[in-house]
C-alpha positions as CSV (number, residue, x, y, z in Angstrom):
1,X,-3.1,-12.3,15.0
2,X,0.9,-12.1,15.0
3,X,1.8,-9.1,12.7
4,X,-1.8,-6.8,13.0
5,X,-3.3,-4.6,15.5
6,X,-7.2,-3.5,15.8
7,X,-8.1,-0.3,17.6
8,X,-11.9,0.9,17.2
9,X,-12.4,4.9,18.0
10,X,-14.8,7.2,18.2
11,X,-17.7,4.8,19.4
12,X,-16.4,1.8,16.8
13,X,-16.9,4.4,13.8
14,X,-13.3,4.3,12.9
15,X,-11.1,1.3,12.6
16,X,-7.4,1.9,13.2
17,X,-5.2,-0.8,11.8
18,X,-1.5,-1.3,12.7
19,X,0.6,-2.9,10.8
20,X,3.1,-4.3,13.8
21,X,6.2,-6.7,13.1
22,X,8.7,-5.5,15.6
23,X,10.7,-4.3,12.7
24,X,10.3,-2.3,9.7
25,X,6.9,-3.8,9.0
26,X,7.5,-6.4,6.2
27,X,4.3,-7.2,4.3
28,X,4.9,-11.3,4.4
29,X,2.7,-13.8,4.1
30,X,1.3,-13.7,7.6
31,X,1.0,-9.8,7.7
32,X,-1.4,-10.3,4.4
33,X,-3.3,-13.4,5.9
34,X,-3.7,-11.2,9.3
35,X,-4.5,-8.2,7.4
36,X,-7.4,-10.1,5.2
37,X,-8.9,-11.4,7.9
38,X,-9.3,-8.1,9.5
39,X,-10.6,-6.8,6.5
40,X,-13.2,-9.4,6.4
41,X,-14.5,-8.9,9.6
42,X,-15.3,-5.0,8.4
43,X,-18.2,-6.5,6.0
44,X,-19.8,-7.4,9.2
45,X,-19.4,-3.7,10.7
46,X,-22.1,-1.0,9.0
47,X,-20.8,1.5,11.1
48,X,-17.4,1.8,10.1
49,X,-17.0,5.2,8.3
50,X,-13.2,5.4,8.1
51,X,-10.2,2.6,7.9
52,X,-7.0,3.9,9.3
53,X,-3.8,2.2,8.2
54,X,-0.4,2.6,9.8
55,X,2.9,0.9,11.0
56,X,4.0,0.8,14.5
57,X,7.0,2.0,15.3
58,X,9.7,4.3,13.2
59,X,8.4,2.7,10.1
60,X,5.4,2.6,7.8
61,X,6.8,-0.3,6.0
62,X,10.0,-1.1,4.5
63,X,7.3,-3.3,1.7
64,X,6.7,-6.9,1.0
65,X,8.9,-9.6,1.7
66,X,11.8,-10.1,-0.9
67,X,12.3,-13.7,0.4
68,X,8.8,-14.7,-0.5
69,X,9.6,-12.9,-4.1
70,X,11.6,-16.1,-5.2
71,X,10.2,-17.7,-7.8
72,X,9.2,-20.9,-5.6
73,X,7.4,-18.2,-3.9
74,X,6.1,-15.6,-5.7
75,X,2.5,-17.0,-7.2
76,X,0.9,-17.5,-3.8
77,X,2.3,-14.1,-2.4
78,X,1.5,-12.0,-5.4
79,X,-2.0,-13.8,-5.4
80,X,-2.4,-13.0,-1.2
81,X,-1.4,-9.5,-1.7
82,X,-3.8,-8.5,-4.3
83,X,-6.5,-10.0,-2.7
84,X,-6.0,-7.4,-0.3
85,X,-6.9,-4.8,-3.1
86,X,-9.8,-6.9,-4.4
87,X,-11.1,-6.7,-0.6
88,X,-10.2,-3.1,-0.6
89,X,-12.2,-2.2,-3.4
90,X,-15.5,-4.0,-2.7
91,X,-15.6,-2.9,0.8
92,X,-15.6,0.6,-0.3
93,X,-14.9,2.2,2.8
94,X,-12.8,5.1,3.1
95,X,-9.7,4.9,3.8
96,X,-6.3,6.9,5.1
97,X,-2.9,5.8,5.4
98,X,-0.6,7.9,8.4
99,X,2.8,7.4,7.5
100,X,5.8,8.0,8.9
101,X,9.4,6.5,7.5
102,X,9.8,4.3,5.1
103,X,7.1,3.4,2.6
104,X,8.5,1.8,0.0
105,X,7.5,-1.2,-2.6
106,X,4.4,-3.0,-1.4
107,X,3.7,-0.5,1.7
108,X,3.3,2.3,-0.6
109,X,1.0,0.5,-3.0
110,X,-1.0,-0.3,0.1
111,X,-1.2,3.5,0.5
112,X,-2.3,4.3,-3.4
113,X,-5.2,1.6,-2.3
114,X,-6.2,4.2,0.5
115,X,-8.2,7.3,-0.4
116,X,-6.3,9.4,1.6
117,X,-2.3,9.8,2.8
118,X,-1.4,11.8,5.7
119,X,2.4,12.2,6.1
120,X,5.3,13.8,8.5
121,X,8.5,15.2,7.4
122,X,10.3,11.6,8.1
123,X,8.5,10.3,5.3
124,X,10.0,8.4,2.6
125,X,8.2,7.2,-0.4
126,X,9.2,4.6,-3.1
127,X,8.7,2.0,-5.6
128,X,12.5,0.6,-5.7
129,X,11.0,-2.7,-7.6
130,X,13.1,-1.9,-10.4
131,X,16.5,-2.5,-8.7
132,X,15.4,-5.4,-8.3
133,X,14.8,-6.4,-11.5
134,X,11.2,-7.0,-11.0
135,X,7.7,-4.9,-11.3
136,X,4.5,-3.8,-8.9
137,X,1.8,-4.6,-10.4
138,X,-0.9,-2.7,-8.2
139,X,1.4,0.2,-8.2
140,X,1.6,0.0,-12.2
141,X,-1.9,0.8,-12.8
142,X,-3.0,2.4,-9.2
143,X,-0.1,5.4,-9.3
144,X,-1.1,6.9,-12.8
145,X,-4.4,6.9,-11.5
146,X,-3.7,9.1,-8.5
147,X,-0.4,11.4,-9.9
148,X,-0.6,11.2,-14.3
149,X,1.4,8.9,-16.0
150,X,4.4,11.0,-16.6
151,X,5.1,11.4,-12.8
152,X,4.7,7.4,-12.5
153,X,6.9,6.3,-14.9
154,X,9.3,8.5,-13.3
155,X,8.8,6.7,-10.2
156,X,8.4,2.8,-11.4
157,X,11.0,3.2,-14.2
158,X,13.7,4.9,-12.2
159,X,13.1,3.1,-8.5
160,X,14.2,6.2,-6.6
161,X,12.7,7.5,-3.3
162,X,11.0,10.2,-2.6
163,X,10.2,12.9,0.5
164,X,7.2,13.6,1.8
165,X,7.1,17.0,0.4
166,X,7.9,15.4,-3.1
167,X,5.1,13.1,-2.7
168,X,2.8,16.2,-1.5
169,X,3.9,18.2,-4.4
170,X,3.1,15.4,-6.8
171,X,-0.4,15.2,-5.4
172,X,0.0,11.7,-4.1
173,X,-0.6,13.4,0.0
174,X,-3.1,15.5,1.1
175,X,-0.8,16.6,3.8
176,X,2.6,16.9,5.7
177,X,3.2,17.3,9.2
178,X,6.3,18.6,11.0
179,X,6.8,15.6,13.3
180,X,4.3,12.3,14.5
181,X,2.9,13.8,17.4
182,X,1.4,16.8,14.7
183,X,0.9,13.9,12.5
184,X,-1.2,12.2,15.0
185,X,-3.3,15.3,16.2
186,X,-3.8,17.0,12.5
187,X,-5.3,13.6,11.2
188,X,-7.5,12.9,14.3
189,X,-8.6,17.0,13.6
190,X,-9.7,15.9,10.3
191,X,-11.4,12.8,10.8
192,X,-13.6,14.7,13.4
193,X,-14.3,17.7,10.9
194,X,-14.7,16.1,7.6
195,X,-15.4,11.7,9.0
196,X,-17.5,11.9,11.7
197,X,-20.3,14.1,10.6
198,X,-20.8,11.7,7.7
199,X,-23.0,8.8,7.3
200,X,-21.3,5.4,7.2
201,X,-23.2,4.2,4.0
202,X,-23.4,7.2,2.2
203,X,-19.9,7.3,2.1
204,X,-19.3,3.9,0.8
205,X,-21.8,4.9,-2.0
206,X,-19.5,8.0,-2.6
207,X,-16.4,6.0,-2.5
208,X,-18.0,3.5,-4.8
209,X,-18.9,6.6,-7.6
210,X,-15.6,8.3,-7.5
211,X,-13.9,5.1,-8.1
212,X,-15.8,3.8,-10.5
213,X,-13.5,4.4,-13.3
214,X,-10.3,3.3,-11.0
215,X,-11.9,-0.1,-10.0
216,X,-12.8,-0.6,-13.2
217,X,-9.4,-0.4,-14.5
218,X,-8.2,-2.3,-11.5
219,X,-10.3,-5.5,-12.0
220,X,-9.5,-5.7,-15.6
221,X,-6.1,-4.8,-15.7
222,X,-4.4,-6.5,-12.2
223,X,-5.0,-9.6,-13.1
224,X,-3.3,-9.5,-16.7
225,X,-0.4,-8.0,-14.3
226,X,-0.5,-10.3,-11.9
227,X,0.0,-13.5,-14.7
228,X,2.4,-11.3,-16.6
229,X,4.9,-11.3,-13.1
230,X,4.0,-14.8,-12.5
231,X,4.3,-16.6,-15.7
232,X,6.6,-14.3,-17.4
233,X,8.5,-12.0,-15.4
234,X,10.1,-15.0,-12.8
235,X,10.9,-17.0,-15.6
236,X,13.6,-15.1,-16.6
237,X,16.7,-15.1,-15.4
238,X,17.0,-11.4,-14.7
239,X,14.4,-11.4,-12.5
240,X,15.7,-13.9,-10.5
241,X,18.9,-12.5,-9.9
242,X,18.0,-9.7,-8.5
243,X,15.9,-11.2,-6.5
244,X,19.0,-13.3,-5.0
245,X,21.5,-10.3,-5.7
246,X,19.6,-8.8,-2.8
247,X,19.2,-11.5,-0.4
248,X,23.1,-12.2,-0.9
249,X,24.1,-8.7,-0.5
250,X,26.0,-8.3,-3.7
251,X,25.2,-6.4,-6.8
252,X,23.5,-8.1,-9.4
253,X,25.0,-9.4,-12.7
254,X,22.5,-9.1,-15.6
255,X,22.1,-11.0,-18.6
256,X,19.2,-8.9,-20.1
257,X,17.1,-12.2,-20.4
């Protein structure tokens, strides 16, 4: 695998994946082909009690690929990426996201996918979509689900960024730590207190209940997003420009259409 790293701990019961670009961690379309077939593998793996998800280096992930957002484009990556959440879902293994940096667009939706978020103080959280003239459609239905509608439309109508303490205080984190290194030794604390003692299927059974209303939403809903961006949304020209207003470097020119 080119863009995705695979470290089992504590005796193969928790599966740490990286996401590793040499960069910022863009979600393209081999991060997301790398990343499903990791995820596959897991339904072979009974013993898994935790997925860990994080980005190597400064970075959580500056989000998906904007190139790959072009209209040409867009219909086999939006299709790739929420396969990811399909595979998420039926899985039903926990999951925790450790982030550090940025987090932004596709990156953070990844994280409202995970069950838990652990955070340090570099932390940066958005979905900047918006600017862009464009929409996430996991974020659209999974971020009202974890922080109340009014919070989320503050974050998918605006596009502005947000700390970690912001996120915290919003109820999207379950905690902040001062740097990585307390990052890093709080969240493996955790996993050995409140993980480890558990057993692996009963907490996929758990994870199953307390989403039941959540995937429920999801399967009905992401799909009448996902044609909505597709069919819609890239055929007008708005869209598009900001699509290529941000690959040109130049500020984009709308025609409200």
């Amino acid at each position: 695998m080119e863009k995705i790293k695979i470290n089992y701990l504590y005796d193969d019961s928790i599966a740490n994946i990286l996401l590793d670009d040499g960069k910022g961690n863009v979600m393209d379309y081999i991060m997301m082909e790398d990343l499903q077939s990791v995820l596959d593998s897991f339904s072979e793996k009974k013993n898994i009690k935790l997925i860990v998800i994080e980005g190597v280096g400064k970075h959580f992930s500056f989000g998906a690929s904007v190139e790959e957002h072009q209209k040409e484009f867009a219909g086999a990556m939006i299709r790739a990426f929420h396969k990811l959440f399909f595979t998420l879902r039926d899985l039903s293994i926990p999951i925790a996201a450790k982030v550090t940096g940025q987090c932004l667009g596709g990156g953070m939706e990844l994280c409202l996918m995970c069950n838990f978020i652990f955070a340090d103080k570099t932390a940066k959280f958005g979905q900047p979509e918006i600017i862009l003239g464009v929409f996430p459609p996991p974020a659209s239905i999974l971020l009202a689900e974890k922080i109340g509608l009014a919070k989320a439309e503050e974050l998918l109508l605006t596009g502005k960024t947000i700390s970690a303490d912001e996120a915290k205080s919003m109820g999207l984190l379950n905690d902040v730590f001062a740097d990585k290194e307390a990052l890093n030794a709080g969240l493996n604390n955790w996993i050995e207190t409140n993980i480890l003692p558990k057993s692996a299927s009963s907490l996929r059974y758990a994870v199953k209940a307390v989403r039941a209303k959540m995937n429920h939403i999801l399967g009905n809903f992401l799909p009448q997003l996902e044609s909505m961006y597709i069919n819609q949304l890239m055929q007008t020209e708005d869209a598009n420009e900001g699509i290529s207003s941000f690959l040109e470097k130049r500020k984009p020119v709308w025609k409200n259409s």
